[in-house]
Structure formats: structure tokens, C-alpha cells
Wavefront OBJ file of the C-alpha trace (Angstrom):
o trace
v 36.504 11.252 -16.458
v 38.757 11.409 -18.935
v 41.229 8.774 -17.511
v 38.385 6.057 -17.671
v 37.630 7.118 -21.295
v 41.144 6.589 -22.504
v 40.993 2.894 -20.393
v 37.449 2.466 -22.381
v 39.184 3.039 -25.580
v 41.881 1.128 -25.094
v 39.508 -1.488 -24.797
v 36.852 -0.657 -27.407
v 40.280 -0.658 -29.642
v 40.645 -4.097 -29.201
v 37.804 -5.517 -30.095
v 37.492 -8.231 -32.570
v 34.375 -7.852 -34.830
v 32.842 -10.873 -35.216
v 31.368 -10.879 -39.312
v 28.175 -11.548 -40.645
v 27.804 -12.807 -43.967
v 24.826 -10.606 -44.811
v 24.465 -6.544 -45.079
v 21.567 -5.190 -43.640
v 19.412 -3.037 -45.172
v 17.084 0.531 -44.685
v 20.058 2.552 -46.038
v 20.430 6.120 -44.438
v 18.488 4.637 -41.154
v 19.995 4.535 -37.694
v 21.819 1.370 -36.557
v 20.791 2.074 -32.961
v 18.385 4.872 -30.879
v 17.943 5.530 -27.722
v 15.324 2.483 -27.360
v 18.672 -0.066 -27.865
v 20.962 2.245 -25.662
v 19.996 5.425 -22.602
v 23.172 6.989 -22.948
v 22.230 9.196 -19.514
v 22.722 5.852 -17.708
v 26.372 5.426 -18.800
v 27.619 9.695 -18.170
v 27.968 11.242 -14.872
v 26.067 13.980 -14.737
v 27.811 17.986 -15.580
v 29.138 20.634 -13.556
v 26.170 22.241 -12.065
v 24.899 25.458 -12.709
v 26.789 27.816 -11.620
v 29.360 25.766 -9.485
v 32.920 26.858 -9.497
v 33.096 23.906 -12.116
v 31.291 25.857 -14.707
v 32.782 28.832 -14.011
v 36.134 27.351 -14.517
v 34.972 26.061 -17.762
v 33.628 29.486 -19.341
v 36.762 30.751 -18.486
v 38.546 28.462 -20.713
v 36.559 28.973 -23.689
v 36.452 32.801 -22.808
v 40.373 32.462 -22.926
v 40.542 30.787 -26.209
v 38.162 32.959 -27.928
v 40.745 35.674 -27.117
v 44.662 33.078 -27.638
v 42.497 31.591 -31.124
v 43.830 32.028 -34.284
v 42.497 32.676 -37.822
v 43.753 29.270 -38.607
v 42.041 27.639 -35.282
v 38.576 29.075 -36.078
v 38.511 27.887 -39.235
v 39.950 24.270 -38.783
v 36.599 24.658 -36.083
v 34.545 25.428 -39.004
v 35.392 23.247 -41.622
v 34.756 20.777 -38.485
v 31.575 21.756 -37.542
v 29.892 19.265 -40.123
v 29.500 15.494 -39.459
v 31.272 13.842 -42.270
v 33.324 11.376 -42.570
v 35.526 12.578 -44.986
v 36.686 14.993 -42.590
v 39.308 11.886 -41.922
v 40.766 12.126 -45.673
v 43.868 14.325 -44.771
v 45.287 11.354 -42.384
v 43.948 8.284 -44.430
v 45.098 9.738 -48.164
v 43.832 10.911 -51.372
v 42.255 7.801 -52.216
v 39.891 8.544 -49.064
v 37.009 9.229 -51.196
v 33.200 8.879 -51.670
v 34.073 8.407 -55.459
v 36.114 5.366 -54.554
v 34.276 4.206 -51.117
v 30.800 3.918 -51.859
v 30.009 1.141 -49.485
v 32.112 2.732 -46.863
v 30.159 6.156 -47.041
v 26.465 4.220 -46.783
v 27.769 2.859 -43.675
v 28.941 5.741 -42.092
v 26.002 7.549 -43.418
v 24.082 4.924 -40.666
v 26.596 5.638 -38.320
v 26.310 9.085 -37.976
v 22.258 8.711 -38.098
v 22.892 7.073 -34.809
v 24.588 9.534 -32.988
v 21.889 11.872 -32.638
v 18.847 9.414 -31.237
v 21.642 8.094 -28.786
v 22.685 12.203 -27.335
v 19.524 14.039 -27.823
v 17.494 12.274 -25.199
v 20.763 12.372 -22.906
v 21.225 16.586 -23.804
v 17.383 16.982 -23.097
v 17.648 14.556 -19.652
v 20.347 16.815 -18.425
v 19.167 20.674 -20.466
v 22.903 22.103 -19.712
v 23.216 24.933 -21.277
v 25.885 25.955 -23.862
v 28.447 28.327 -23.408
v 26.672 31.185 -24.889
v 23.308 30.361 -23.482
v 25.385 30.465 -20.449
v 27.425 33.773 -21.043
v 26.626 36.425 -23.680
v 30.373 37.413 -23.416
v 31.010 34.011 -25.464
v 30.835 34.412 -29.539
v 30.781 30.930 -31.203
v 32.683 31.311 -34.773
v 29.782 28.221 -35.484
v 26.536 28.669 -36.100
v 24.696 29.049 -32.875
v 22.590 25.873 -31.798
v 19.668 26.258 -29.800
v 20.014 22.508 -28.548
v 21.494 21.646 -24.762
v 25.400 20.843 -24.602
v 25.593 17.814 -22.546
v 27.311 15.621 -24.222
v 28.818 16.683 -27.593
v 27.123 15.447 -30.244
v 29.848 16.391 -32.769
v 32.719 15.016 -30.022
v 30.237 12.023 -29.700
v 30.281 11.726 -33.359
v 34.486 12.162 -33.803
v 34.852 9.725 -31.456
v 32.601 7.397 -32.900
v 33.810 8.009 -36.207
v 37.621 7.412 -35.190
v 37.053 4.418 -33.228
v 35.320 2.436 -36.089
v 38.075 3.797 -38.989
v 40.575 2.750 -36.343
v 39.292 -0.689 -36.595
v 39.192 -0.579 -39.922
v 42.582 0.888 -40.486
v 45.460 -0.049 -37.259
v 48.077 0.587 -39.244
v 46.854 4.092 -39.089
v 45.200 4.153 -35.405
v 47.649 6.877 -33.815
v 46.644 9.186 -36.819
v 43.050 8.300 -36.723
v 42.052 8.642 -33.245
v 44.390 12.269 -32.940
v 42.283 13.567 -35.451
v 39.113 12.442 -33.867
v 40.435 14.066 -30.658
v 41.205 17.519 -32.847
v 37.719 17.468 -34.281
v 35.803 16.823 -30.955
v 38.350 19.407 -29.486
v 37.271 21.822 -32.092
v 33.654 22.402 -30.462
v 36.052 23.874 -27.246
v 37.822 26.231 -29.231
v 34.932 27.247 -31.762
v 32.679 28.667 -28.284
v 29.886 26.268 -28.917
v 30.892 23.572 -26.092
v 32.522 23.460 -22.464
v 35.155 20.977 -21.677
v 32.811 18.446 -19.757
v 30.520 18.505 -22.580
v 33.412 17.023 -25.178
v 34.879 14.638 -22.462
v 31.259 13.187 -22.414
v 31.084 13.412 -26.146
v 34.518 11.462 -26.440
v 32.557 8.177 -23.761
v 29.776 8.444 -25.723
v 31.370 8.116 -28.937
v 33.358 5.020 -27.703
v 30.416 3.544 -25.539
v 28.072 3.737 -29.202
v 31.153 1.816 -31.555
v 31.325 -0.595 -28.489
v 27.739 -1.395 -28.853
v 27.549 -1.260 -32.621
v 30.656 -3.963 -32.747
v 28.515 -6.254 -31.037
v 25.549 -6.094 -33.495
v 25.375 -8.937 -36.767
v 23.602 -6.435 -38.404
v 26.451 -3.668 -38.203
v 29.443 -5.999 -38.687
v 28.056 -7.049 -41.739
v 27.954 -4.038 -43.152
v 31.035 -3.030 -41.481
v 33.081 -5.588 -42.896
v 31.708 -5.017 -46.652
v 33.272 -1.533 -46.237
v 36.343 -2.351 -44.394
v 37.037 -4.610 -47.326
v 36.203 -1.681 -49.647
v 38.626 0.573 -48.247
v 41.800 -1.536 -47.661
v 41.330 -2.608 -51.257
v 41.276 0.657 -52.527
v 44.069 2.072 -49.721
v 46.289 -1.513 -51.665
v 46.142 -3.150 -47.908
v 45.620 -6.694 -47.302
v 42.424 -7.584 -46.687
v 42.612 -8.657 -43.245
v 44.529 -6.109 -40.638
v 47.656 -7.543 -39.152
v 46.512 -7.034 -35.893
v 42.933 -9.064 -36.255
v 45.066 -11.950 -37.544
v 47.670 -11.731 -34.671
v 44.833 -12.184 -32.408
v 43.380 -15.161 -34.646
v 46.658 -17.206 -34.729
v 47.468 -17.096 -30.438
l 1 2 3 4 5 6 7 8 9 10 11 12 13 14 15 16 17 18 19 20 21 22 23 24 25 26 27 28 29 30 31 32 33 34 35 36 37 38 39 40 41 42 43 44 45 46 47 48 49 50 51 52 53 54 55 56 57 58 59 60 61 62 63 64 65 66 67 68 69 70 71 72 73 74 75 76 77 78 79 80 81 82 83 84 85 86 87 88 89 90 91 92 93 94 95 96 97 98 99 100 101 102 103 104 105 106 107 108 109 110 111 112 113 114 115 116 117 118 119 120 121 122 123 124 125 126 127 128 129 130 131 132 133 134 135 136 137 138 139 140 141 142 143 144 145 146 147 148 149 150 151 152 153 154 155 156 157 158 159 160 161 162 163 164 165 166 167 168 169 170 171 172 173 174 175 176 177 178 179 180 181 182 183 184 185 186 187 188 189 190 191 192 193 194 195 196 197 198 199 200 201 202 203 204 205 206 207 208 209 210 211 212 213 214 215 216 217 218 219 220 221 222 223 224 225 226 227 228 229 230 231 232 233 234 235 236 237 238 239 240 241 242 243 244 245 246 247
């Protein structure tokens, strides 16, 4: 699985968004739900109860509740919210809601999208989380009573990364390793298995695929890519969107 999601990225990565001239509106709504997208058609399904599969997999995050440091659980924590300003500490100070107003109403969409896309798939499948599974696994996270399958919050890093990647490819390698940290940060804080974030991460790239191909998202999207690489002091065009323009 995880070799065909970083092939899928690759790709998703290259995309060209094709702009819109005008931003949509309903502000805070989702871009996309599980009407425009069944996210269980696109995920193979998880380890099955019980199989040696699972059991492999609550043995991992029984080991790293024990090898986890202070500083790992609360990295986990400070994770454990869907916000795009999580990204600030490998963009720069200027990474701001003060100073990206535009960009934070779109991402505000974004993230409203994640959950209509992997609730249905989570209740399709009803895996259960590591400490539904085991009571000898104690999430530093609050405690979710939702199914596992896929990772909403790796879903979510994934998405998030791919679209600031887009935004930003002078800064992809930075950007994407700290979407891989935060969706890796469900593992270590007890509250997912393995499977669960390697889903998350195709589902996150799978949604910014299908958002990039939607007038009504690259309009907006544009708006606040402009917003940010003015206030970052970037040109307003990324090199490598331009490179592709001029072959």
C-alpha cells in the first residue's frame, strides 16, 4: 500500500491547477462529501479482525507506548487538532491567520471535507481502534468512540500537505515531511494502527486530487495561494508551474 501512495503523490504533486476567475462561496461549507466521492471504493479493505495482521499492528503501538518519549506524546498532542497552522514551524513566522485570511477560509473548507469523505468509509468498514481493540493500549489523546479505518487526522495531514505543497514547491520536501510526522503522530499517540494512517495518507492525496480538478476549488485556491506567496515575498507564480507552462 504504501508504495502506490508515494507513486499517487508523486503524481497528485504534479498537477497543474487550472484557475478560475471566480471564488466560490458558502464559507465554512465542505468542498466535497461523500455524494461527489465513496472513498471505500478507492481503499483496500484492513487487516481483519484478529488476523496475524492486526496482531502485528497492536504490537507496534503497544511497543511505542512503552520506547515514547515525553517529547513524542506531546508533539502527538499538540497534533491531535486539525489546523492548518500546525504547518507554521516549516513555512515561517509570517505563516499566520493574522496575515492569511483568505488562505485560512479555504482551508477552513478543506478540512470540512475530510470528514463527509472518511466517516462513511470508517462506518463501511467499523474497524476498531487500538484501544477498542486492546485495553492494554492508553491513547495520550482523547479517546474517540468513532471506527479507525482510515485516519481522519492522517487523511487530513495529507490533504493538508499536498495542497500547501502546491502552493509552496520551493518548500515541498519540508511540507509533505511534516504532513507525514503529523499523520504519523496518531501511531505513536495509541489512537490509530499502522493500516489505518497508510489509508489516511491515500485518502488525503486521492481528496486534493479531486479537489484540483474542481473550478470551484481552484478559484478559491488560487486567491489564497496568491495571498500567501505575497506575504512569504515569493513571486506570484511558482517556478515550477511556469516551467511546465513554457515546454
Amino acid at each position: 500500500m504504501k508504495k502506490y501512495f508515494n507513486v499517487f503523490l508523486a503524481a497528485v504533486l504534479s498537477i497543474g491547477v487550472v484557475l478560475s476567475p471566480i471564488a466560490s462561496a458558502k464559507e465554512g461549507q465542505p468542498y466535497i462529501t461523500s455524494k461527489d466521492f465513496d472513498l471505500s471504493k478507492f481503499l483496500a479493505p484492513p487487516p481483519a479482525i484478529d488476523s496475524l495482521k492486526m496482531k502485528e499492528e497492536l504490537a507496534e503501538v503497544l511497543g511505542l507506548q512503552v520506547t515514547r518519549t515525553t517529547d513524542m506524546a506531546a508533539r502527538a498532542q499538540a497534533d491531535a487538532v486539525e489546523n492548518i497552522w500546525r504547518f507554521t514551524e516549516v513555512i515561517g513566522a509570517d505563516f499566520t491567520l493574522e496575515k492569511l485570511p483568505k488562505l485560512n477560509a479555504l482551508f477552513i473548507r478543506v478540512l470540512a471535507s475530510e470528514g463527509p469523505i472518511t466517516d462513511p468509509a470508517k462506518e463501511f468498514w467499523r474497524q476498531p481502534r487500538p484501544h477498542q481493540y486492546s485495553d492494554l493500549v492508553k491513547p495520550v489523546v482523547n479517546r474517540s468512540k468513532s471506527f479507525s479505518y482510515p485516519s481522519g487526522h492522517a487523511t487530513a495531514g495529507t490533504l493538508m500537505a499536498v495542497l500547501l505543497a502546491n502552493m509552496l514547491p520551493e518548500k515541498k520536501t519540508e511540507i509533505m515531511q511534516r504532513g507525514v510526522e503529523y499523520a504519523n503522530n496518531r501511531l505513536i499517540a495509541g489512537i490509530h494502527f499502522r493500516s489505518d494512517i497508510e489509508a489516511g495518507k491515500i485518502a488525503g492525496a486521492l481528496i486534493a486530487a479531486n479537489l484540483m480538478s474542481r473550478a470551484d476549488f481552484t478559484a478559491d485556491f488560487a486567491i489564497a495561494r496568491s495571498e500567501l506567496r505575497n506575504v512569504l515575498g515569493l513571486p506570484a507564480t511558482p517556478t515550477a508551474i511556469v516551467a511546465r507552462t513554457e515546454k
